[in-house]
N, C-alpha and C positions, 0 to 999 in steps of 0.2 A: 756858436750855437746857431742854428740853421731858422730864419723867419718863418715865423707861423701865421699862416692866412686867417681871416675873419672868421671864417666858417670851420676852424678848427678850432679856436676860440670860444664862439658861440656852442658847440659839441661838446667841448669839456669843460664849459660852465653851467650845461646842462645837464651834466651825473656828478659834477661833486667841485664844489668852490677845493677843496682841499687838495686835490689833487692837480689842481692846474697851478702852477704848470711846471712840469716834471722835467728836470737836465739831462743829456746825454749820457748813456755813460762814459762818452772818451772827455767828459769836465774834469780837467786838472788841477780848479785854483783851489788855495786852500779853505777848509770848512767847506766841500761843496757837497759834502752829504747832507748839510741844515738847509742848503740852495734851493735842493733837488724839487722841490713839490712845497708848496705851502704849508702844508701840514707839518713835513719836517720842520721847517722854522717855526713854526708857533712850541711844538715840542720839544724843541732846542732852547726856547726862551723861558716853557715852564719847568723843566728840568734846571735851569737856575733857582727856582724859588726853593723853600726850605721844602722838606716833603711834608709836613703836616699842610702847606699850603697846595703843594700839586695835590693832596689826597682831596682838599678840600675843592677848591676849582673847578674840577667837572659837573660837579652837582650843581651848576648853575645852566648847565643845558636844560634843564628842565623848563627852565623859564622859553617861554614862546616868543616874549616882546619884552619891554622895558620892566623892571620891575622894584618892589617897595625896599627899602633896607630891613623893614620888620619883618617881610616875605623871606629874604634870606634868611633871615637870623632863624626864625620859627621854622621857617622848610628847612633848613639847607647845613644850622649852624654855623652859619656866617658873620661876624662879626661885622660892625662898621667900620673899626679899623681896616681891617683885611680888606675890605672892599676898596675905600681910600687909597690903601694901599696899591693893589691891582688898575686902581683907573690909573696913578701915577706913572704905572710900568707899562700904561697902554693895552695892559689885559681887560678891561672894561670900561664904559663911557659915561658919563657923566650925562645927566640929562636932566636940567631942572629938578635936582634933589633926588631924580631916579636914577638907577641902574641899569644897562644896555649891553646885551655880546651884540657886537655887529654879526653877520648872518656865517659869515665864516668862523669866526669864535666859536657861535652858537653851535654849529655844526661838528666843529673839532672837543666841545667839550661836552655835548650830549654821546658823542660816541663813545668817550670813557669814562660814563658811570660807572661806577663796578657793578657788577651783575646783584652783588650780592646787597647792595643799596638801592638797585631800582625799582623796586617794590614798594620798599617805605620813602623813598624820593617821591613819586609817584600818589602814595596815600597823602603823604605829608601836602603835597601839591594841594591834589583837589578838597582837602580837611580845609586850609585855608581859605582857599576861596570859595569856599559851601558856607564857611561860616562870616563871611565879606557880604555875601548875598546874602544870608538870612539876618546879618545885623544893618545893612541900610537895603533896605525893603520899598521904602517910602518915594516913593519919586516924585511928590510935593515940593520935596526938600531938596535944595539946592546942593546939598553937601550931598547927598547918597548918591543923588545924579550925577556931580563930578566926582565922587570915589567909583560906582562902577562907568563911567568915560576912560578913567583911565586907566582900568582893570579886566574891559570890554575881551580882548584877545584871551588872556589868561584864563577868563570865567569863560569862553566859549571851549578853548583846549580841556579846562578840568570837566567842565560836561563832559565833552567828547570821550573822555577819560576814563569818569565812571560808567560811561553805557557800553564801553570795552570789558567790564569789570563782571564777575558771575553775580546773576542777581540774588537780594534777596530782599525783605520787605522794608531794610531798614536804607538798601542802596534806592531803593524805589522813591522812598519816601525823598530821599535827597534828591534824585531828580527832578522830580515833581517843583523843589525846591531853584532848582538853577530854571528849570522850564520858566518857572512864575517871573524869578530875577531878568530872563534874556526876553519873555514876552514885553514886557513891564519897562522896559530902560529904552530911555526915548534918545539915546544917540546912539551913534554907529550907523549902520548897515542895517534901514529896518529889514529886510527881505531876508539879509543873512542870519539876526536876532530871531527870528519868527523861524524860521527853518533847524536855528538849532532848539528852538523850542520845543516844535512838532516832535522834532527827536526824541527830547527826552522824557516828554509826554508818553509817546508811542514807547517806549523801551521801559515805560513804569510801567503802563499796560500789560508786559510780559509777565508780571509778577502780579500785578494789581487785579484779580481775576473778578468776575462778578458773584462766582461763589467761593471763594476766602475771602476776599476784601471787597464786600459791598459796596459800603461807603464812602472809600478810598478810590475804587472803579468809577465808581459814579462820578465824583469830585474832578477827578482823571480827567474822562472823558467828556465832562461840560468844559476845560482848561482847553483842552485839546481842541472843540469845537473852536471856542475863543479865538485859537491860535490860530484855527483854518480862516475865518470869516474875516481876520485880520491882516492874514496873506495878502503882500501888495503884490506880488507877483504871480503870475503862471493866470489861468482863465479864473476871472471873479465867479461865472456862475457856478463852475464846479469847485469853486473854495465854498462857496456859500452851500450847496448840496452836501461833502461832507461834513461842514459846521452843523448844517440840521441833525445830519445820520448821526452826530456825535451826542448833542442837547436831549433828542430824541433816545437816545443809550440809556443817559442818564437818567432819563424821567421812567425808565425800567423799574430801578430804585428810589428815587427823590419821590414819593408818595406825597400826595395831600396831608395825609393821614397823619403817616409817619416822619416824612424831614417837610414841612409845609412853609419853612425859609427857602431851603434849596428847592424845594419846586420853584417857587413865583420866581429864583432868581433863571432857573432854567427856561421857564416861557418868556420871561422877560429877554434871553437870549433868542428863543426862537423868534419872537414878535418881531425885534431888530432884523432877524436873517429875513423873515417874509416879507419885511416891509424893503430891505434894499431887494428883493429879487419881483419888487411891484403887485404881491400878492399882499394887498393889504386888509381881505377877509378875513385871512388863514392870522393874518397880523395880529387885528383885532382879536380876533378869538384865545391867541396867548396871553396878549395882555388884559384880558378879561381872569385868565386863568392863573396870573401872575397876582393877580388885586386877591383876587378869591383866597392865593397860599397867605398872602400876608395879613389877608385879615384872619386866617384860622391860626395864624403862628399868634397875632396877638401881643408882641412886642415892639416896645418903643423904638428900638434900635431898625426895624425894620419900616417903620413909618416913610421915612425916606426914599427908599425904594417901591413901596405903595405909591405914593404922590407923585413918582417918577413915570409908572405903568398908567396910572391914573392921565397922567399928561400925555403920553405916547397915545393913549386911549382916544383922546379928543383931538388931538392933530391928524391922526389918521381921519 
């Protein structure tokens, strides 16, 4: 077989781990059709397993990074034995009690899903992890914050997932739902969490109109502010610019009148945006405007957040 320089290497490690690296055809020795390409060998190794197993194995490309054994079971139909099984035969890795395709595995078994499963692969996927985020929410808690740590990849691919998805108010509403979990979760990549947040914010808004979904618009588009003034990266002043343009959306609908919680909580976002961008008039004046909703809402639950504006009020 003829030496391969670095930079041929480097080339065909850049369009596909599976296909490097491919034998001549004048290879003689024997089995060197399983030789020929990596791929072929991994093919050659799951064509030994039973075929309720090869059918079952691919359905783990789905998985982005390491993943739960109950994620199998629930996504995938996976058993834990089967898994067991597979790390044993070097089909998958072991990882402090998780599951792992190394990136060439991953790659050789997301490309044969059957057509005909990667739809509900796919559902099944992002169901799980919508409902991983919507039951540890709390990031108080020690425990939600190490379940989405180490679920951080997965929850960003099933976002990305659903905003591929055609919309409709019930996919919206789930966005809205991974936006809040990737705003909210204080490990990873803050710049990358907040980016795919803005995302999925912005892709609810496709569906979340201000006249069908008023309330949901509005809600929306204070989130999304959030997400902007939150942005570590790209220029602070025009994060902070569109976090007003967003607050300022909101207060479209958030009436005194009519949501007088959601208002004070939206000037209470504005006041923060004027006060980091050193306009602390304009500051003032929200969180005057903030005290004023939450004395008209008139509930104890909101007391808190009056006494908070109230305080912002006299530091300024």
């Amino acid at each position: 077989m003829p030496l391969t320089t670095l930079q041929e290497i480097a080339s065909g490690l850049n369009k596909s781990r599976l296909q490097w690296q491919r034998t001549g055809e004048d290879d003689t020795r024997a089995g060197a059709k399983r030789h020929e390409s990596i791929e072929a060998c991994i093919d050659w190794s799951c064509q030994l397993l039973p075929e309720p197993e090869r059918n079952l194995y691919p359905l783990l490309g789905v998985f982005p990074a390491d993943f739960s054994i109950e994620a199998a079971k629930e996504i995938c139909g996976i058993s834990k034995d089967l898994l067991i099984r597979w790390i044993r035969f070097h089909l998958l890795t072991d990882v402090s009690g998780r599951c792992l395709l190394s990136p060439v595995l991953r790659e050789f078994a997301a490309r044969r899903i059957p057509d005909s499963h990667v739809a509900d692969v796919r559902a099944g996927f992002v169901a799980h992890y919508l409902a991983l985020a919507q039951k540890h929410n709390d990031m108080n808690r020690i425990e939600d914050r190490n379940c989405l740590r180490l679920e951080l990849r997965n929850l960003h691919t099933a976002a990305d997932t659903l905003r591929e998805a055609p919309s409709d108010s019930a996919i919206a509403d789930n966005l809205v739902w991974f936006g809040n979990a990737l705003w909210r979760v204080p490990v990873g990549v803050r710049s990358e969490n907040m980016l795919k947040a803005i995302g999925c914010y912005a892709a609810a808004l496709k569906v979340y109109t201000q006249k069908d979904f008023p309330r949901d618009w509005a809600m929306t588009q204070n989130n999304l502010g959030t997400a902007y003034g939150d942005l570590p990266v790209g220029d602070r002043g025009e994060n902070l610019v569109k976090a007003i343009a967003c607050y300022e959306a909101a207060l479209q609908v958030r009436t005194q009148q009519e949501f007088p919680m959601d208002y004070g909580h939206s000037h209470v976002c504005l006041g923060n945006a004027y006060a980091q961008m050193g306009e602390k008039e304009r500051a003032k004046e929200h969180f005057r405007n903030a005290v004023e909703g939450y004395a008209a809402a008139g509930l104890p639950s909101e007391w808190e957040w009056r006494a908070y504006a109230e305080r912002r009020l006299r530091e300024l």
